[in-house]
C-alpha positions as CSV (number, residue, x, y, z in Angstrom):
1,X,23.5,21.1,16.9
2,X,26.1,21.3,18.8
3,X,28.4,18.7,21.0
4,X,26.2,17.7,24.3
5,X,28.6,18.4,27.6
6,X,29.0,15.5,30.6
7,X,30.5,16.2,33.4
8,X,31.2,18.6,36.2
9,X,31.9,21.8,35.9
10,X,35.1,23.2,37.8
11,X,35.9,27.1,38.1
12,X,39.4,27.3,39.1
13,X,41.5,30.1,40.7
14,X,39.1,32.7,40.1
15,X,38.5,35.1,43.6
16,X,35.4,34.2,44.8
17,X,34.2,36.5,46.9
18,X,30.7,35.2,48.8
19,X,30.0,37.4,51.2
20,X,27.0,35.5,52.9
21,X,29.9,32.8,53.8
22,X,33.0,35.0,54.3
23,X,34.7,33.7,51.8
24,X,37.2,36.2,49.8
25,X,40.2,34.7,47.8
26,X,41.5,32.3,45.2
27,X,39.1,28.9,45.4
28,X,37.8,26.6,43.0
29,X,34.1,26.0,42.8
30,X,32.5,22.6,41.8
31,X,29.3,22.2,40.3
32,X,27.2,19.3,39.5
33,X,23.0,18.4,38.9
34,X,22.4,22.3,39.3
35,X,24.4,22.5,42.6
36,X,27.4,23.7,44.6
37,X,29.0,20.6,45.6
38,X,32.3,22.2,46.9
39,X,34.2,25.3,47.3
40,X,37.9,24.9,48.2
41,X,41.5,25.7,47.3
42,X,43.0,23.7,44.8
43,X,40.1,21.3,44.2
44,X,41.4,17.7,43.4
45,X,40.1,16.5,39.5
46,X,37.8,14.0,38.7
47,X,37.4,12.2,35.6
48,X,34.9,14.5,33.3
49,X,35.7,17.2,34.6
50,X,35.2,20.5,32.6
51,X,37.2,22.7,34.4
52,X,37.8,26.7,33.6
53,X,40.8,28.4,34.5
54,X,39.5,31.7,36.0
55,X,42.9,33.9,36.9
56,X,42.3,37.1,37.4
57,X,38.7,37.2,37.1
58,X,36.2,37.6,40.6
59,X,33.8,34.8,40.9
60,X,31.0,35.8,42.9
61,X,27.0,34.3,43.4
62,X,24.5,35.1,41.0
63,X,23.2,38.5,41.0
64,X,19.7,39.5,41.9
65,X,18.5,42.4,40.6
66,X,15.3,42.9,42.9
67,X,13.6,45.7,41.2
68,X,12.9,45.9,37.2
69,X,9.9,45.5,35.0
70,X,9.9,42.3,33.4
71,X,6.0,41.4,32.8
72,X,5.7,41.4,29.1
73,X,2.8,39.9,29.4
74,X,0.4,43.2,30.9
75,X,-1.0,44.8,28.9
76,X,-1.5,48.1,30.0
77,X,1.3,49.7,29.2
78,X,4.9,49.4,27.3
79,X,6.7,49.2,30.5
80,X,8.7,45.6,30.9
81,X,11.0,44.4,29.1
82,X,11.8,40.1,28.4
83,X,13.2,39.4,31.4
84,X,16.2,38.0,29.2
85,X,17.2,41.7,27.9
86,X,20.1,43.3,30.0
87,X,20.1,40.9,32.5
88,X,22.2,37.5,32.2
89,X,25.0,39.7,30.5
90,X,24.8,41.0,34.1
91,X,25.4,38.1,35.7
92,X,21.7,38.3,37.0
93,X,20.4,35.2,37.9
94,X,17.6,36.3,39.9
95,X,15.5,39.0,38.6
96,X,12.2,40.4,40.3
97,X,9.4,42.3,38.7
98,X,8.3,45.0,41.2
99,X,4.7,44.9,40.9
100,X,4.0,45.4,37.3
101,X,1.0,43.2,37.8
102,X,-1.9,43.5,40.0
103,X,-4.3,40.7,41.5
104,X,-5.8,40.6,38.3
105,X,-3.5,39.8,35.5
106,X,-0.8,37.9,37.9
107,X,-1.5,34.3,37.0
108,X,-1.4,35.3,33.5
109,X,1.9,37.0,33.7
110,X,3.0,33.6,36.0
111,X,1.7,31.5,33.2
112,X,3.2,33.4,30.3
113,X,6.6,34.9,31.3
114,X,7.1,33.2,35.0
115,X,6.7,29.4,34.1
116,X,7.6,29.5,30.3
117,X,10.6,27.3,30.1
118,X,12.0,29.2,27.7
119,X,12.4,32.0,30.7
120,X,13.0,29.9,33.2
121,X,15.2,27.4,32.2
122,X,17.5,30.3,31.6
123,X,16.8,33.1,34.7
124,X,14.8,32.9,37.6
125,X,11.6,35.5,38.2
126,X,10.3,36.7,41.3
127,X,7.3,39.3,41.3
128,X,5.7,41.6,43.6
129,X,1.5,42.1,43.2
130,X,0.7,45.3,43.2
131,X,-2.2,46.8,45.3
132,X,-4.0,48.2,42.0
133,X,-5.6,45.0,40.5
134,X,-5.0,46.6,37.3
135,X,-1.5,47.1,37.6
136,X,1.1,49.5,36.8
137,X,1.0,52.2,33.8
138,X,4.0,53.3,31.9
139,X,5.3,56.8,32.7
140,X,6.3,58.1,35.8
141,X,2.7,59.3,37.1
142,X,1.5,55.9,36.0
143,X,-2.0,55.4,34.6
144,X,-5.4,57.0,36.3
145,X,-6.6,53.6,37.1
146,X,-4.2,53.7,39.9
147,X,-5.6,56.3,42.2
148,X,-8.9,54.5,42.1
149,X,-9.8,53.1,45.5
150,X,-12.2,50.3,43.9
151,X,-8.6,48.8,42.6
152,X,-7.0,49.1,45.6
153,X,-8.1,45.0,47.2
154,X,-6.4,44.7,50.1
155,X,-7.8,40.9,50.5
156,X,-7.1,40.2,47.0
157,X,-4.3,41.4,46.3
158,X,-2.8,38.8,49.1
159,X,-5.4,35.9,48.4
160,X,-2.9,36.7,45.2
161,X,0.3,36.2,47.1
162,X,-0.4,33.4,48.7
163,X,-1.5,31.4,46.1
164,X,1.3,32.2,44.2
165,X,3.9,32.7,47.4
166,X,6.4,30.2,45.4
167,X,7.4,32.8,43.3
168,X,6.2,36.4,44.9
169,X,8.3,37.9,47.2
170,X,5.5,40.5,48.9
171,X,3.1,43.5,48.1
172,X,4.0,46.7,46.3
173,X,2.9,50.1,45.9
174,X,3.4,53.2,43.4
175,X,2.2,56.0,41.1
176,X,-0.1,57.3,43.3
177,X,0.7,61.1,43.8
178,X,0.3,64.2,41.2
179,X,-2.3,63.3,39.2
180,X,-4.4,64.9,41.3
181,X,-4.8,66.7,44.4
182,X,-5.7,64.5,47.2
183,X,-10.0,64.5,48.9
184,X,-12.5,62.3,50.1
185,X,-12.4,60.1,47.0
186,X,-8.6,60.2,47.5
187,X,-6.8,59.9,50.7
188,X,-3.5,61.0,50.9
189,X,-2.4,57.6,52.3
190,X,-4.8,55.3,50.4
191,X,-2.3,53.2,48.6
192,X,0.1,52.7,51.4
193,X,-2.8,51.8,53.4
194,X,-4.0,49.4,51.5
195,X,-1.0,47.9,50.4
196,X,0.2,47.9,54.6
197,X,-3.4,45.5,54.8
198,X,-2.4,43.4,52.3
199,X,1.2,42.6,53.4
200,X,0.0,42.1,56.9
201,X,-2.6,39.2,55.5
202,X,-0.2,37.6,53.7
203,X,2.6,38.0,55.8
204,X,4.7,39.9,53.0
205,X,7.3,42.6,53.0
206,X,6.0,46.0,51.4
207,X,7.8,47.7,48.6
208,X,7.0,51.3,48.4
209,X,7.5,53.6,45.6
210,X,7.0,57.4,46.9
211,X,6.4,61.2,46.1
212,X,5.4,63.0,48.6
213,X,2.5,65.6,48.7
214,X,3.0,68.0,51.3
215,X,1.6,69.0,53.7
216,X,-0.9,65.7,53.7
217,X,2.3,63.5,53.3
218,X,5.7,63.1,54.3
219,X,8.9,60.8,53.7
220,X,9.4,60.7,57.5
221,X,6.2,59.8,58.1
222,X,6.2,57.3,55.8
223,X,9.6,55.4,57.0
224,X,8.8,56.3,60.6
225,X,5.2,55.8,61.2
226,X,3.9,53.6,58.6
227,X,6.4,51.2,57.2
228,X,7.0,48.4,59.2
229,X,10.6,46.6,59.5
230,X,11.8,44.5,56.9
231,X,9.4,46.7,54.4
232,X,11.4,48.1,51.1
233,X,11.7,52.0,50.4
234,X,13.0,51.9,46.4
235,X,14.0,54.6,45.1
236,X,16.0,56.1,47.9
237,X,17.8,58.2,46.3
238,X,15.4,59.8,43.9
239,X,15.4,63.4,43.6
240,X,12.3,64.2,45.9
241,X,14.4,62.7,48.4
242,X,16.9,65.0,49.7
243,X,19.4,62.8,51.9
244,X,21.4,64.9,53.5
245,X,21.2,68.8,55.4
246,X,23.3,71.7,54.4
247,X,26.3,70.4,56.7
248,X,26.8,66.9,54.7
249,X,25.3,64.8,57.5
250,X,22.3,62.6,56.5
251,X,19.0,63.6,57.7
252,X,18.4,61.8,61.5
253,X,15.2,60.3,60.2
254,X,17.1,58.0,57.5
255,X,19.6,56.8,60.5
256,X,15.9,56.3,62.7
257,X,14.1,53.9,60.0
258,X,16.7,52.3,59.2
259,X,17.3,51.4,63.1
260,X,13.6,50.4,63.4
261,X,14.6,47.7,60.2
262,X,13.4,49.6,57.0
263,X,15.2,48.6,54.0
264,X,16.3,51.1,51.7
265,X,17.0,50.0,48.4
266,X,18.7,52.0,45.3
267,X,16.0,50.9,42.4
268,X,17.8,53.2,40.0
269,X,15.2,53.7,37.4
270,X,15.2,56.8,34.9
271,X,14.6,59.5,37.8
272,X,15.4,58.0,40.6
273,X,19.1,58.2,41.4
274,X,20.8,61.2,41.7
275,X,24.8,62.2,42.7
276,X,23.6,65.2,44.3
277,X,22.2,62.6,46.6
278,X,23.9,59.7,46.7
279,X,27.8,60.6,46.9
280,X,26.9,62.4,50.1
281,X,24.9,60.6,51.5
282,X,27.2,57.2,50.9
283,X,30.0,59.8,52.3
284,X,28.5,60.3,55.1
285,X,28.0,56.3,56.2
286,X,24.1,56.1,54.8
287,X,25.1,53.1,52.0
288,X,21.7,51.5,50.3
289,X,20.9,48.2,52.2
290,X,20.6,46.6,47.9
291,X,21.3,47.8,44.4
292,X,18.7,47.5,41.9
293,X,18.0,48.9,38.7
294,X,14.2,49.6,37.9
295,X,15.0,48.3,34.5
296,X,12.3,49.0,32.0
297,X,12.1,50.1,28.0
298,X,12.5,54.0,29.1
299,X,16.3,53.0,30.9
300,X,17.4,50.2,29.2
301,X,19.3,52.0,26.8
302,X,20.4,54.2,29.5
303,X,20.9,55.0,31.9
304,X,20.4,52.4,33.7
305,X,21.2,49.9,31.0
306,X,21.4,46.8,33.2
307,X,22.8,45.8,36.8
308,X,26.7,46.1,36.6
309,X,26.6,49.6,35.6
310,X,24.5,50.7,38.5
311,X,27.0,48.7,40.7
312,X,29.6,50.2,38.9
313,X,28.0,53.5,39.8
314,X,28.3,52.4,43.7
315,X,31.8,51.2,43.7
316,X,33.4,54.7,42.3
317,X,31.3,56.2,44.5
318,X,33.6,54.9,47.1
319,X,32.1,51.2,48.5
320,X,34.6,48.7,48.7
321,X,33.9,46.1,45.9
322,X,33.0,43.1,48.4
323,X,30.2,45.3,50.1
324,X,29.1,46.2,46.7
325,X,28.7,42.4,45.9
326,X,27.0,42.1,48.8
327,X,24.7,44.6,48.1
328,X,23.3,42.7,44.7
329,X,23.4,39.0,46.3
330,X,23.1,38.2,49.8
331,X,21.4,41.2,50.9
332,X,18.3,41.3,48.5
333,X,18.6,37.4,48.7
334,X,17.5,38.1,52.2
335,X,14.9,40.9,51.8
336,X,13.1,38.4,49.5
337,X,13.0,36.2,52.2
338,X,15.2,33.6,50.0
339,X,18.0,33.0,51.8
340,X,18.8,30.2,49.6
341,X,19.9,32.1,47.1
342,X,22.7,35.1,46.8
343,X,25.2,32.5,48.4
344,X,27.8,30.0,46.7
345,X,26.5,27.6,50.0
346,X,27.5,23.6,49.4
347,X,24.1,22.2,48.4
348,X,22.5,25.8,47.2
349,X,21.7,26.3,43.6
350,X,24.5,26.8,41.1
351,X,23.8,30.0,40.4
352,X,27.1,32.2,39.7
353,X,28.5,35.4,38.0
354,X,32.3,36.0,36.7
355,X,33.2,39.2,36.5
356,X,36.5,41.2,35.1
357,X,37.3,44.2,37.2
358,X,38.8,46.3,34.5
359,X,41.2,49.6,35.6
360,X,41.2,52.5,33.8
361,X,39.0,55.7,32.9
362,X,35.3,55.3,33.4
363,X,32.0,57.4,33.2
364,X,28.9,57.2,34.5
365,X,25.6,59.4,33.7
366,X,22.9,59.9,36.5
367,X,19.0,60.7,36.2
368,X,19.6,64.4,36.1
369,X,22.1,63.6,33.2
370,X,25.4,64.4,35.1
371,X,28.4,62.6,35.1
372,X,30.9,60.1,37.8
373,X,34.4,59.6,36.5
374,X,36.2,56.6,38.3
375,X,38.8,54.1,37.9
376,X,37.3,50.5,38.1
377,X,34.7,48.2,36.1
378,X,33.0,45.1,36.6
379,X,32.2,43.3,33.9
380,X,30.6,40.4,33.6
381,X,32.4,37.2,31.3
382,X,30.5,34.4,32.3
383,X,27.5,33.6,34.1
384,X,26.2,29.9,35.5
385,X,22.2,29.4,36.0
386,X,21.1,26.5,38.0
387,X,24.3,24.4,36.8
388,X,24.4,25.9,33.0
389,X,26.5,28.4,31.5
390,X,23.7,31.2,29.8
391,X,26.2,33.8,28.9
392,X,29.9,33.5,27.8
393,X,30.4,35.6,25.5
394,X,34.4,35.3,25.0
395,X,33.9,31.6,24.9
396,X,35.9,30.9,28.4
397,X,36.8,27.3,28.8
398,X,35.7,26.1,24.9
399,X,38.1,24.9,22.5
400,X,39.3,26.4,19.3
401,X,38.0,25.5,16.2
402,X,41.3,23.8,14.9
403,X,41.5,21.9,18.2
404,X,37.9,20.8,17.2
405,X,38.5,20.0,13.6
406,X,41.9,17.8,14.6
407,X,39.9,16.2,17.0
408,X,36.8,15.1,15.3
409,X,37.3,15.5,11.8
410,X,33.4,15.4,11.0
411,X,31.3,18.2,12.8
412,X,29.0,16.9,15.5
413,X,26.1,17.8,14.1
414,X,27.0,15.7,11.0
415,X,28.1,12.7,13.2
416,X,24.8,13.1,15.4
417,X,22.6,11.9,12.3
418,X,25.3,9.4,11.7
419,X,23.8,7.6,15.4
C-alpha cells in the first residue's frame, strides 16, 4: 500500500508540442478528474497541487498506435500480445487491434481484454472486425479459413460494428493472397469486396492489408479504383510495394490516391517496412499520413519492439520531430474518427506522453534486416492515462525515500491499518 495522491496534477516547463492546437513551446499543463483543465505559460498554483518540473523534456498527447495485435483473447492463433506489453512505455495511450477478431469471437475479445478494468483502467482499446468471422491466423499467409467465402459476412461483419461502434473504429481486411492461386471458388478481389460491403453498411473506414497477385490484381487498382477516401492502406511500405521509379520520384499513382483521400499508414510489422522504400520515398515528399507498428509476438522483440522506435525510425529518416508527433496523435486520432483524442484540448481526456529526445549515435534495423544510423531519440519518461500516471519509470515528481522517512516516520502502509 502505498500513500493515496489528492490533488491536481501540474506538468511544468516541459515543450508541449500539440499539433492538433498549434501549440509548440514551454507551457504548463493542468490536469484534474481525468481532464485537461488548462494549458498555459507559467500556470498560477493552487493549493494540492502535485506539480512536475518537466525542463528539457517534450510533452506531447498520448500516442495512438492504430495498428497492432492485442486480442489475447482469439484463439486461433499466437498472434496478440496484452495490450499492456510494449505499449505505455511508449507513451501509447490509445492502442487499436487491427482486425484480429472477426464477427464471431468480437464480443468475447470486448468482454475479455476490451472492458476488463484491469486493461482499461490503464490503456484504451480500439479494434477493427475483420471480414473473416473467424479472424486472423498467425503467420504472414494467415490461416486457410481466410480465403473461404462462407467467412467472408459482409452483413455481419457490420451488424458487428455497430453494435459495438463505441469501441470499433471500422472494417478490416488481410491474408488473403498466396495460399492459392485465385478461381471461381476464389476471386481475386473477394476479400476487399466484401470488406468494401461491410464498411459501406456500417458507415466505417476500411483497413486493407495487401499482396498483390498479378495479373488478376494490382496496388493501383486497389488505391485507385476500389478504396474509397478516408479508407486505410497499412503496410505502405512493405516490400511488395515498390514506392518510387528508377529516377527517385514516387510512382504518380501514390500522389493520385492520396489526392482522392486514401490514407496511407506505416503499420511497420515484421515485413512490412523497408529503407529501400521508405527513405526515398519520404525524400521525395510521399511521408505516411500515421505511424504504426503492427505489434505482435513475432516483432515485439524486434524489430518493431514498440511505438517510439518506429517513430524514431521516421525522424532520422528526415521528418521534422513535430510532424512526426503528429503523425502518432492527431492524425490517426482523426482516421479513427475520434477526434477527441490525439489533442492536449481543454476539456479532452488527460491523456499525455513525456518524452526525452536524447542526441547522440543511434541504430535502427528494418524488415530486410538492414540498418539507419541517426542522431536523435525519443524516449519516453512518463506517461498520463485518463488523469493517472501508468508509467514513470525514473520516478519524475516522487520524493526520496529520506524525504519520506523524515516526513512520516511510520510507513503508510503501517499507519493505514492504524485508521
Amino acid at each position: 500500500m502505498v500513500r493515496p495522491i489528492s490533488g491536481d496534477l501540474v506538468l511544468r516547463n516541459g515543450r508541449v508540442i500539440d499539433p492538433a492546437n498549434g501549440r509548440d513551446g514551454v507551457l504548463d499543463v493542468r490536469v484534474s478528474d481525468g481532464k485537461i483543465v488548462a494549458v498555459d505559460a507559467n500556470l498560477p498554483a493552487q493549493p494540492g497541487d502535485r506539480s512536475i518540473d518537466l525542463a528539457g523534456l517534450i510533452v506531447t498527447p498520448g500516442i495512438i498506435d492504430m495498428h497492432a495485435h492485442v486480442a489475447v483473447s482469439h484463439i486461433r492463433s499466437e498472434l496478440s500480445l496484452h495490450p499492456l506489453v510494449n505499449t505505455l512505455e511508449s507513451g501509447v495511450t490509445t492502442v487499436v487491434d487491427a482486425g484480429t477478431c472477426g464477427w464471431i469471437d468480437f464480443p468475447h475479445f470486448r468482454h475479455e481484454v476490451i472492458d476488463n478494468p484491469r486493461v482499461a483502467n490503464r490503456i484504451r482499446v480500439f479494434s477493427y472486425v475483420n471480414i473473416v468471422g473467424s479472424g486472423m491466423g498467425g503467420g504472414g499467409f494467415g490461416g486457410e479459413w481466410e480465403h473461404e467465402a462462407a467467412e467472408m459476412n459482409s452483413v455481419l461483419a457490420a451488424n458487428t460494428a455497430t453494435a459495438h461502434a463505441d469501441v470499433v473504429v471500422g472494417i478490416k481486411t488481410a491474408h488473403y493472397w498466396a495460399k492459392r492461386h485465385f478461381d471461381d471458388a476464389h476471386p481475386a478481389w473477394l476479400a476487399v469486396d466484401r470488406a468494401l460491403e461491410a464498411a459501406n453498411l456500417c458507415d466505417m473506414p476500411l483497413m486493407i492489408d495487401f499482396f498483390p497477385n498479378l495479373p488478376t490484381q494490382s496496388y493501383p487498382d486497389l488505391i485507385l479504383k476500389k478504396m474509397r477516401p478516408g479508407d486505410i492502406h497499412t503496410h505502405v511500405f512493405a516490400q511488395q510495394f515498390p514506392s518510387v521509379e528508377e529516377d527517385g520520384k514516387v510512382f504518380p499513382y501514390m500522389w493520385e490516391a492520396r489526392e482522392r483521400g486514401v490514407i496511407f499508414d506505416l503499420g511497420h510489422g515484421a515485413g512490412s517496412f523497408w529503407y529501400r522504400h521508405a527513405v526515398p520515398a519520404i525524400r521525395d515528399g510521399f511521408i505516411p499520413d500515421s505511424i504504426s507498428t503492427d505489434l505482435h509476438t513475432g516483432n515485439v522483440a524486434g524489430v518493431v519492439i514498440d511505438m517510439q522506435t518506429c517513430m524514431n525510425k521516421i525522424l532520422n529518416i528526415g521528418v521534422p520531430l513535430p510532424q512526426v508527433i503528429e503523425m502518432s496523435t492527431v492524425a490517426p486520432a482523426r482516421e479513427l474518427g475520434r477526434p477527441d483524442l490525439g489533442t492536449l484540448t481543454v476539456g479532452g481526456p488527460a491523456d499525455i506522453a513525456i518524452f526525452a529526445l536524447d542526441e547522440g549515435s543511434f541504430t535502427f534495423v528494418d524488415c530486410e534486416r538492414t540498418t539507419l544510423t541517426g542522431n536523435q531519440r525519443l524516449r519516453c519518461e512518463m506517461t498520463v492515462y485518463n488523469g493517472n500516471v501508468v508509467y514513470n519509470p525514473h520516478g519524475n515528481g516522487l520524493v526520496t525515500w529520506e524525504e519520506d522517512a523524515a516526513e512520516y516516520p511510520v510507513p503508510f502502509h503501517v499507519r493505514a491499518q492504524e485508521f
